[in-house]
C-alpha angles and dihedrals in degrees: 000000000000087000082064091050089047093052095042089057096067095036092073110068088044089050084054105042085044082047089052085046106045090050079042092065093038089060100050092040081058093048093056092041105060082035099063096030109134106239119230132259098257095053090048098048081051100060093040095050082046097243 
Protein backbone atom coordinates (compact mmCIF):
# COMPACT_ATOMS: atom_id res chain seq x y z
CA UNK A 1 0.00 0.00 0.00
CA UNK A 2 2.52 2.69 0.82
CA UNK A 3 4.38 1.68 -2.70
CA UNK A 4 0.82 3.06 -4.31
CA UNK A 5 1.09 6.68 -2.04
CA UNK A 6 4.95 7.06 -3.17
CA UNK A 7 4.06 6.66 -6.97
CA UNK A 8 0.65 9.07 -6.84
CA UNK A 9 2.95 12.16 -5.41
CA UNK A 10 4.74 12.60 -8.23
CA UNK A 11 1.68 11.76 -10.75
CA UNK A 12 0.09 14.83 -10.11
CA UNK A 13 2.04 17.55 -11.42
CA UNK A 14 2.54 15.68 -14.30
CA UNK A 15 -1.58 14.97 -14.49
CA UNK A 16 -1.83 18.72 -14.29
CA UNK A 17 0.87 19.98 -16.56
CA UNK A 18 -0.51 16.93 -19.25
CA UNK A 19 -4.39 18.61 -18.17
CA UNK A 20 -2.88 22.53 -19.20
CA UNK A 21 -1.47 20.77 -22.43
CA UNK A 22 -3.96 18.79 -23.59
CA UNK A 23 -6.75 22.11 -23.34
CA UNK A 24 -3.68 23.86 -24.76
CA UNK A 25 -3.87 21.65 -28.28
CA UNK A 26 -7.71 21.73 -28.38
CA UNK A 27 -7.57 25.22 -28.51
CA UNK A 28 -5.30 25.65 -31.02
CA UNK A 29 -6.88 22.62 -33.17
CA UNK A 30 -10.13 24.92 -32.83
CA UNK A 31 -8.31 28.03 -33.83
CA UNK A 32 -7.05 26.45 -37.31
CA UNK A 33 -9.81 25.08 -37.83
CA UNK A 34 -12.29 27.93 -37.95
CA UNK A 35 -9.16 29.80 -39.68
CA UNK A 36 -8.78 27.67 -42.68
CA UNK A 37 -12.56 26.69 -42.95
CA UNK A 38 -13.62 27.01 -46.41
CA UNK A 39 -16.44 29.48 -46.38
CA UNK A 40 -19.61 28.60 -48.12
CA UNK A 41 -20.79 29.46 -50.98
CA UNK A 42 -23.53 32.21 -49.69
CA UNK A 43 -20.97 34.25 -47.61
CA UNK A 44 -18.70 34.27 -50.40
CA UNK A 45 -21.21 35.35 -53.16
CA UNK A 46 -21.99 38.27 -50.44
CA UNK A 47 -18.51 39.91 -50.17
CA UNK A 48 -17.88 39.63 -53.79
CA UNK A 49 -21.07 41.12 -54.83
CA UNK A 50 -20.10 43.84 -51.94
CA UNK A 51 -23.12 43.12 -49.59
Amino acid sequence: MRWRQACRRPELPFAIVQGIVLVFFVVIIIGVIRRYRPMPKSAATELSAGI
